[in-house]
C-alpha positions as CSV (number, residue, x, y, z in Angstrom):
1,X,140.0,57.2,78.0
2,X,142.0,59.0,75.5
3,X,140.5,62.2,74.6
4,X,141.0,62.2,71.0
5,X,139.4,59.1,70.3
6,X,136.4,60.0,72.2
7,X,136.4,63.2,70.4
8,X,136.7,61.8,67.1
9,X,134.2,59.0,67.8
10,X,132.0,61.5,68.5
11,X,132.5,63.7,65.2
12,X,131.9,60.9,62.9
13,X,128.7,60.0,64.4
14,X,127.5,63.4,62.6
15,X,127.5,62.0,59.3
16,X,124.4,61.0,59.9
17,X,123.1,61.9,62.8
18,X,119.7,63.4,63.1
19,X,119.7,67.0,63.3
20,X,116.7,67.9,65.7
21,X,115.1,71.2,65.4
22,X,116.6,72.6,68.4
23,X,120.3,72.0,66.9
24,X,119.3,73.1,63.3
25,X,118.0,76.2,64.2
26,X,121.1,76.7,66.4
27,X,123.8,76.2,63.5
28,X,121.6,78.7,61.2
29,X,122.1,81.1,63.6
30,X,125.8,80.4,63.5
31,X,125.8,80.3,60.3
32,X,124.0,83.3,59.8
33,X,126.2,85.3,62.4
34,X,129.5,84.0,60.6
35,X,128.0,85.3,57.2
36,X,127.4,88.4,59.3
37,X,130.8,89.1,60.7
38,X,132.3,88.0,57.3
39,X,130.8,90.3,54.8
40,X,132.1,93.4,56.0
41,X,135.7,91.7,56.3
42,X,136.0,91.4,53.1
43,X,136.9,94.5,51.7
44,X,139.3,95.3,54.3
45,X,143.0,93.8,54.8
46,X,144.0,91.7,55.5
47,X,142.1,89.5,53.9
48,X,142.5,91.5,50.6
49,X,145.8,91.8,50.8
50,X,146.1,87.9,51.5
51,X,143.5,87.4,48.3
52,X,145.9,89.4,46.1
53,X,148.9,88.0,47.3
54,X,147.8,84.0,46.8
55,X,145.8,85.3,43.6
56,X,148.7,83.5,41.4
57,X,147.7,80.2,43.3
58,X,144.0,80.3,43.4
59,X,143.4,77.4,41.2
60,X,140.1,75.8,40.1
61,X,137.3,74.6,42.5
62,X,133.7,75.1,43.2
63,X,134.2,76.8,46.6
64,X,134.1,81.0,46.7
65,X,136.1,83.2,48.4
66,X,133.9,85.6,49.2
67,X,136.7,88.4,49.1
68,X,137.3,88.2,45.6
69,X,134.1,86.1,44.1
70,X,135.8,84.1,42.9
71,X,135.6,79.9,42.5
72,X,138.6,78.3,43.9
73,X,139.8,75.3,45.9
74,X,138.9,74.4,49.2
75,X,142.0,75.5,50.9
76,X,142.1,78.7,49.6
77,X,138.7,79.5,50.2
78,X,139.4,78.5,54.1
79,X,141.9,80.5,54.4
80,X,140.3,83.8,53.0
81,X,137.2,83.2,54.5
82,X,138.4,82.3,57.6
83,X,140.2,85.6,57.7
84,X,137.6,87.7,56.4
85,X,135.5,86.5,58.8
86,X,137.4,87.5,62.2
87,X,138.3,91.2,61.0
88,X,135.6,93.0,62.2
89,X,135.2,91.8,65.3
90,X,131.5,90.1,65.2
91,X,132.4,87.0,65.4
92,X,130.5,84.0,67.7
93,X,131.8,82.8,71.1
94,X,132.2,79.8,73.4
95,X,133.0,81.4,76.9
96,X,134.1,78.6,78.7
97,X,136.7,78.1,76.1
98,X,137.5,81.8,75.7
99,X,137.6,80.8,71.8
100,X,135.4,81.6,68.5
101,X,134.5,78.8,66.8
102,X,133.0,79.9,63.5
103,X,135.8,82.0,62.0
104,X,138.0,78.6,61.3
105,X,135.1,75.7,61.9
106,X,132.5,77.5,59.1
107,X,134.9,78.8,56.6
108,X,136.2,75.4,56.6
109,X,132.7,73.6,56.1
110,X,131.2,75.9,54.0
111,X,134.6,75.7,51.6
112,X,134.4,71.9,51.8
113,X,130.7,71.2,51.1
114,X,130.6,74.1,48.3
115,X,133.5,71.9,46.8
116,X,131.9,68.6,47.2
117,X,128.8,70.3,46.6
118,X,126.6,68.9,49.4
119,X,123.4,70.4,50.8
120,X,122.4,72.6,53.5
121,X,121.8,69.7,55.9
122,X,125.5,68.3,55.2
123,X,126.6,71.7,56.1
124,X,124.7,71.9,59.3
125,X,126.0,68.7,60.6
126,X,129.6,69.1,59.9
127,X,129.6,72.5,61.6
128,X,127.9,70.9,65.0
129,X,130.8,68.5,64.4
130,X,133.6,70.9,64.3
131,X,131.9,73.0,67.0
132,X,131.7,70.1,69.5
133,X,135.2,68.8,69.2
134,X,137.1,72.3,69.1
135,X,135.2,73.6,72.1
136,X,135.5,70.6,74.6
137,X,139.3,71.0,73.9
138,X,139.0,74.6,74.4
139,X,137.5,73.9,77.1
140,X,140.3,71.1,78.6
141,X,143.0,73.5,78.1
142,X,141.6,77.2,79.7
143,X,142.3,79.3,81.2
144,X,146.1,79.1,81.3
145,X,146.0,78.3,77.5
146,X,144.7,82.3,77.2
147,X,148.2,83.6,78.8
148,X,150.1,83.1,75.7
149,X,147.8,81.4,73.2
150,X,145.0,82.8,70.7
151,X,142.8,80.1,71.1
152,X,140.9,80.7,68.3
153,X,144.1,80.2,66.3
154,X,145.1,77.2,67.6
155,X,141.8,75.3,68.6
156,X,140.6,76.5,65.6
157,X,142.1,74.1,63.5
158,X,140.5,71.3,65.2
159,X,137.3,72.7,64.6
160,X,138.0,72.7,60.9
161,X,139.7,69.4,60.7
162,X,136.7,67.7,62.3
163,X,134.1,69.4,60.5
164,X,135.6,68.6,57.3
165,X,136.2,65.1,58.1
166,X,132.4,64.8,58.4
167,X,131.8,66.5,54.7
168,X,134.6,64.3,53.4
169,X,132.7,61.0,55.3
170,X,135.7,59.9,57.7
171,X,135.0,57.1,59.3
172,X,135.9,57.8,63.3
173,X,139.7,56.5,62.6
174,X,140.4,58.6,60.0
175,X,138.6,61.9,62.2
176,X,140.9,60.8,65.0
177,X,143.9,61.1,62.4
178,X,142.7,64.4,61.2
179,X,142.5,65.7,64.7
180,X,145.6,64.3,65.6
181,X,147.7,65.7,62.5
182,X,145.7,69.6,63.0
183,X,147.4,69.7,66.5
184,X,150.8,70.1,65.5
185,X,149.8,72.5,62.7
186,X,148.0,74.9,65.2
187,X,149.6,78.2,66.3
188,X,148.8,82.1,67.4
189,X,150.0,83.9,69.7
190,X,148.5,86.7,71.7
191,X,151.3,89.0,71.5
192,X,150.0,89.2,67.6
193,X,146.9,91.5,69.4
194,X,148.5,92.7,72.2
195,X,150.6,95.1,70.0
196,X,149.7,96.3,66.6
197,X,149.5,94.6,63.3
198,X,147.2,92.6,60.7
199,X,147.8,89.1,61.8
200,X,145.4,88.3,64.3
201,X,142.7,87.8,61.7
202,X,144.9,85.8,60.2
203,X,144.9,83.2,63.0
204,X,141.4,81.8,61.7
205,X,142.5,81.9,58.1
206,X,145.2,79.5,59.0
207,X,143.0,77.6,61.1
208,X,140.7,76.4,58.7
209,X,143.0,75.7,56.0
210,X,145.3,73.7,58.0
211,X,142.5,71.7,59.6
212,X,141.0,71.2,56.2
213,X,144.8,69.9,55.1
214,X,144.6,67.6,58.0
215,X,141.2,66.1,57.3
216,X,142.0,66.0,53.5
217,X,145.5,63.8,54.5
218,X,143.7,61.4,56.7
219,X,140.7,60.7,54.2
220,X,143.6,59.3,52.0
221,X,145.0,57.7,54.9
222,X,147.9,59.8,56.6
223,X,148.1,59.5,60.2
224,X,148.8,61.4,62.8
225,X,149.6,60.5,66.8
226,X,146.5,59.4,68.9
227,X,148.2,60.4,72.3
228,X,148.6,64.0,70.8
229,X,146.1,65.9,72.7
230,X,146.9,64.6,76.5
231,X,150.5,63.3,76.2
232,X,153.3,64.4,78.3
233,X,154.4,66.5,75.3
234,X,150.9,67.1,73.3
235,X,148.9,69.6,72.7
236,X,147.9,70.6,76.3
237,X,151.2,70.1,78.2
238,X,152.7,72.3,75.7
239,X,150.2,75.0,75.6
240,X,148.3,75.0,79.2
241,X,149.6,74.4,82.9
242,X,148.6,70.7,82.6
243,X,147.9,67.6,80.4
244,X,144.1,69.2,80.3
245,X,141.3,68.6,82.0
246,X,140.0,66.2,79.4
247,X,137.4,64.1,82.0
248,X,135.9,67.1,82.5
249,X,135.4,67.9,79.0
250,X,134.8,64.9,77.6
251,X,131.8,63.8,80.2
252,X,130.5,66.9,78.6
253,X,130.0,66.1,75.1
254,X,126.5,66.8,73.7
255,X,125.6,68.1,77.3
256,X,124.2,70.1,75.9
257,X,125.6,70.4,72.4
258,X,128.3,73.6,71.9
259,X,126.8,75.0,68.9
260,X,123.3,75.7,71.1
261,X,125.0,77.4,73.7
262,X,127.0,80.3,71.9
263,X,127.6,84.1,72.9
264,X,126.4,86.1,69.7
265,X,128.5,89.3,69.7
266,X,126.7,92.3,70.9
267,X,129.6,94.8,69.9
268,X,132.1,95.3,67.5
269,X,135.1,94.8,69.7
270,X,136.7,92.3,71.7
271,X,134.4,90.5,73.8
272,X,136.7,90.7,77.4
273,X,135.3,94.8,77.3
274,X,131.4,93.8,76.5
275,X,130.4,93.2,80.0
276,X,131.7,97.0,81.1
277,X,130.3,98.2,78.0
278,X,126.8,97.3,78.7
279,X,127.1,98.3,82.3
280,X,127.8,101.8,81.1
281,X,125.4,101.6,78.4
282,X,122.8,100.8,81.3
283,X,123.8,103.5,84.1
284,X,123.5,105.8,81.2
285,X,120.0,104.6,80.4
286,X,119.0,104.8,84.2
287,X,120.3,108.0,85.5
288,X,120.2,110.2,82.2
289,X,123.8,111.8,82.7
290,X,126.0,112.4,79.4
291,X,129.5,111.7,79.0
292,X,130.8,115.1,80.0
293,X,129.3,114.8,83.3
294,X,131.8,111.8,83.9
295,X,134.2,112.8,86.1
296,X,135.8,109.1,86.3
297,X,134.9,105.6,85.1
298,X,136.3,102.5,86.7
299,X,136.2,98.8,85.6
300,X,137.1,96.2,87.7
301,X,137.4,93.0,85.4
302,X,139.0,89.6,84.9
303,X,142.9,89.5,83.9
304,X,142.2,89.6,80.0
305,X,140.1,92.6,80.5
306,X,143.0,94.3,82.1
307,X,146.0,92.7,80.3
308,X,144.4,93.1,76.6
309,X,142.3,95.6,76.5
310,X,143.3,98.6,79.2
311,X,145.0,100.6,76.1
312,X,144.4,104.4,77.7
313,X,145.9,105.7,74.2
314,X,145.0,104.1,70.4
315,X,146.5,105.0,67.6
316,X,145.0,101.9,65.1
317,X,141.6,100.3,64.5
318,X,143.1,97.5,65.7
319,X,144.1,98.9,68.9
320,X,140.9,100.8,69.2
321,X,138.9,97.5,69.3
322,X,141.0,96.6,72.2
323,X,140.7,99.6,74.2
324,X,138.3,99.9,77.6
325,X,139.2,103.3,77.2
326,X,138.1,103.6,73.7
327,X,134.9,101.7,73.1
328,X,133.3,103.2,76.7
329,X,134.1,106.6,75.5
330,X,132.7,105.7,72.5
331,X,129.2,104.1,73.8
332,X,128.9,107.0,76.2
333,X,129.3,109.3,73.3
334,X,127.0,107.8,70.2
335,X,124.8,104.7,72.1
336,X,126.8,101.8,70.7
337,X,130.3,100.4,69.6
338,X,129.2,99.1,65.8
339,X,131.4,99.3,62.6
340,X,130.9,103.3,62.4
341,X,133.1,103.3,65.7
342,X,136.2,102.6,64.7
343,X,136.1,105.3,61.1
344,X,139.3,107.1,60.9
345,X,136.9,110.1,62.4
346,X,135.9,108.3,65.0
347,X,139.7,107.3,65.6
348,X,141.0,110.9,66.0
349,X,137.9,112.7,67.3
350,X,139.3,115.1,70.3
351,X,135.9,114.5,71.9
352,X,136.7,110.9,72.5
353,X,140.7,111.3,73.4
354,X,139.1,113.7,75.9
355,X,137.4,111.4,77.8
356,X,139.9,108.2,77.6
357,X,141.9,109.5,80.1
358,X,139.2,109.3,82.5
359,X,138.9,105.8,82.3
360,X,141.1,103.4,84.1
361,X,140.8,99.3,84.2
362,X,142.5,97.3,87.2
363,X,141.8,94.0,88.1
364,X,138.9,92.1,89.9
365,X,139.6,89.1,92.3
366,X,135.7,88.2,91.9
367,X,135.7,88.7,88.6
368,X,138.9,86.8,88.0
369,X,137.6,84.1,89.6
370,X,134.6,83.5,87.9
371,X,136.5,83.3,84.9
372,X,136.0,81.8,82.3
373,X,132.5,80.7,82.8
374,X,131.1,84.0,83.5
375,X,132.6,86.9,81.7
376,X,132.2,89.8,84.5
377,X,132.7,93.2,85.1
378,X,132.4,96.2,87.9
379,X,131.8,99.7,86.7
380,X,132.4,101.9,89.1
381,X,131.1,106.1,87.9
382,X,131.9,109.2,89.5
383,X,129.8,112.4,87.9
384,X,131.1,115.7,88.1
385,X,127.9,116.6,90.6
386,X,129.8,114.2,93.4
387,X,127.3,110.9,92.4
388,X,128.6,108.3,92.4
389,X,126.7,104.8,90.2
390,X,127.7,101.4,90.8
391,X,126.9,98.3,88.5
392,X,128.1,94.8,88.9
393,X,127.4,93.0,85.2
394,X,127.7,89.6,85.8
395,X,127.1,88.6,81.8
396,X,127.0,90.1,78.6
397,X,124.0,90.6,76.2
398,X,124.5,87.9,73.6
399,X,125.7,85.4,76.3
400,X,123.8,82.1,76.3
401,X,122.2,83.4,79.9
402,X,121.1,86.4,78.4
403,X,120.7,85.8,74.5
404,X,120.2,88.0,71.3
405,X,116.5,86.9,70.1
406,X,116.4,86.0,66.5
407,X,114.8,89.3,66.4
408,X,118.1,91.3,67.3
409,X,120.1,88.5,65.2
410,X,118.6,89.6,62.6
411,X,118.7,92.8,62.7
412,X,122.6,92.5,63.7
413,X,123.1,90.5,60.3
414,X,121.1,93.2,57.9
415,X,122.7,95.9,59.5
416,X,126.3,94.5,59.0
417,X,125.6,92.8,55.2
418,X,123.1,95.9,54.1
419,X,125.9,98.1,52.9
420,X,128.0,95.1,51.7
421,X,125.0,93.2,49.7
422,X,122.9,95.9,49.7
423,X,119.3,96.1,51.8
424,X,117.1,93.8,49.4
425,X,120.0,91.2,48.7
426,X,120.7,90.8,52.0
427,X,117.0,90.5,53.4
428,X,116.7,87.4,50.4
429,X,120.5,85.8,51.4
430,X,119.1,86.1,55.0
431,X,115.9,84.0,54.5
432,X,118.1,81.5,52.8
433,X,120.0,80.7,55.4
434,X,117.5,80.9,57.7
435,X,115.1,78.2,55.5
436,X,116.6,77.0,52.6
437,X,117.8,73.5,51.9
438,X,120.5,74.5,48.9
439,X,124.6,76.1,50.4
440,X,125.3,79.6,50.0
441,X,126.8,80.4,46.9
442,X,128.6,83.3,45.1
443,X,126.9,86.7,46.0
444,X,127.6,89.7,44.8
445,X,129.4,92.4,47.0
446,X,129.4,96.1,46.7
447,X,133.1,96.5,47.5
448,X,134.5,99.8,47.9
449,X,138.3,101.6,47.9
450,X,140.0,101.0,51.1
451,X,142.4,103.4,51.8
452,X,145.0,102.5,54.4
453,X,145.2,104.1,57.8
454,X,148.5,104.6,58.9
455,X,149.9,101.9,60.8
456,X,147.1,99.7,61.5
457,X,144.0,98.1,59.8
458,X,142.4,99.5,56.6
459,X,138.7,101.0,56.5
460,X,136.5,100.5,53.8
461,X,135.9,103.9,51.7
């Protein structure tokens, strides 16, 4: 069977496929985490910088980039969305795919069903769409696609192709075109986090614009090559050890469907640290000690635990979302790693560079091995009165095994959009999305001065 076509077959059928209530609560939640993780992104580079820089080519449209507030076309608005949306690190995952799927597969719906101006329902479909077909690839091409790809870069764009092949009403030949033509427009590389610099949000920016080019060109007939996915020079021989494990993947479509099974991010950082986080978190909880009674802290973790995010010394934002050493410092310290962790305070306090070297990463066979399907750790604490606390995490709070309630959803989404939309607006924008039949429109965002901090991200003032 050839992967794509399957794939694509399987898209178009969400046109008009019934949306059950299980699936439609599902993708509100998505929807209402992506609004979540975007809203705080948007006064801070690099999607302003990318707004002012493309401002000149904005153009007229009915879809909003949230950034700026203004109406544009349905490119641009993917592309600032998109990479508004990935900046703060909140973002949704799939674990078997080691990928984020709304950054580039909602920025991309929302833009094109704001610009065709669809419903709510419309939305909802295209998004299970997009979510389906980018995650079984993501899932055919791990985990030796992680060693030098961002997957959420380069899957990404099949997310958005598919899901606005849906809004645009591709028939299943013209989806397989659109997901043919996004593969050999995807890209990101993990060397763009592994160091410093703004261009990993980016990566989802891209994404979404380049699969909403790709589903654009095949409504008006472009094509693009059907063996692209599993052929001896496609998609996965290029970017994985193998061709893919497409059977695999593809027996699993709607088994259950993607967009019911996500991990909703518990912690503002990258996900490969949550697992150590929340076994330190715990201890703490259990046996009372405070971070100056740590003597040492070891975590035993998969390879992307140890190759991307042991960083014993930060400099950035963006490095300091990366860092072990960082973000455990920083939950032993103040309870949790949210926004206020990474404010240029937090980013120089001696308190924290105290206990970072403390901390030390290596990798875990076990761990490793249960990759990517379980995201792992072993934390491993030696106090200062010669105790020593042990706790094997075998998930992370927010994975589908051990989920955020809509409760703490909730809660995670006024939190985040409070100081953006301010507490009343976003209570009302949150019962919209969690009820309401009409799209999200323009809202109006309390921006503030972001003043740059040297060498890395910007924080908002």
């Amino acid at each position: 069977m050839n992967p794509l076509l399957a794939l694509a077959d399987h898209a178009a059928r969400w046109r008009t496929a019934p949306l059950t209530a299980d699936v439609e609560h599902a993708a509100r939640r998505a929807l209402i985490d992506w609004f979540a993780s975007l809203l705080p992104g948007c006064h801070l580079p690099p999607a302003t910088l990318m707004a002012r820089a493309l401002a000149g080519e904005r153009g007229a449209g009915n879809a909003v980039s949230y950034v700026d507030g203004a109406r544009t076309g349905l490119r641009h608005a993917a592309l600032i969305n998109g990479t508004a949306s990935h900046t703060v690190e909140f973002d949704d995952i799939w674990r078997w795919g080691v990928y984020h799927p709304g950054c580039p597969t909602i920025a991309a719906a929302l833009a094109a069903a704001q610009a065709h101006r669809t419903d709510m329902t419309a939305l909802l479909r295209a998004m299970t769409a997009g979510y389906e077909v980018s995650c079984r690839i993501a899932q055919a091409v791990q985990p030796s696609h992680y060693d030098f790809w961002h997957t959420t870069g380069t899957v990404g764009t099949f997310g958005a192709a598919a899901a606005v092949a849906v809004l645009l009403d591709c028939d299943a030949t013209q989806t397989a075109h659109a997901i043919a033509t996004a593969a050999t427009m995807a890209g990101g590389l993990q060397q763009a986090f592994r160091g410093d610099g703004m261009s990993k949000p980016l990566h989802p920016g891209h994404a979404a614009e380049a699969g909403a080019l790709a589903a654009m060109a095949a409504r008006e007939g472009m094509t693009g090559a059907l063996d692209v996915l599993h052929g001896p020079a496609g998609f996965a021989a290029a970017t994985s050890e193998d061709t893919g494990k497409w059977e695999k993947a593809i027996a699993a479509i709607g088994q259950p469907l993607t967009i019911t099974q996500m991990t909703v991010k518990n912690h503002g950082c990258c996900g490969h640290i949550f697992a150590a986080l929340d076994a330190t978190r715990d201890l703490q909880r259990e046996h009372g000690f405070t971070a100056d009674d740590v003597a040492s802290l070891h975590v035993g973790g998969y390879a992307a635990t140890k190759n991307v995010c042991d960083r014993p010394a930060i400099t950035t934002e963006q490095e300091a979302r990366f860092s072990c050493q960082f973000t455990i410092a920083s939950i032993m310290l103040h309870g949790g790693v949210r926004l206020d962790a990474f404010a240029p305070e937090r980013l120089t306090d001696p308190v924290i560079r105290a206990i970072m070297p403390r901390i030390t990463v290596s990798l875990d066979p076990e761990c490793e091995a249960a990759f990517p399907g379980a995201r792992s750790a072993k934390v491993t604490i030696r106090l200062r009165d010669g105790r020593e606390l042990y706790r094997h995490q075998p998930t992370r709070k927010g994975d589908p095994d051990a989920p955020l309630s809509d409760i703490e959803l909730d809660e995670k989404f006024l939190e985040l959009t409070g100081p953006v939309l301010g507490a009343g607006e976003a209570a009302a924008f949150l019962a919209q999305l969690r009820t309401g039949g009409e799209l999200p429109g323009e809202l109006r965002l309390h921006h503030a001065a972001s003043p740059q901090v040297p060498g890395g991200l910007a924080r908002a003032g």
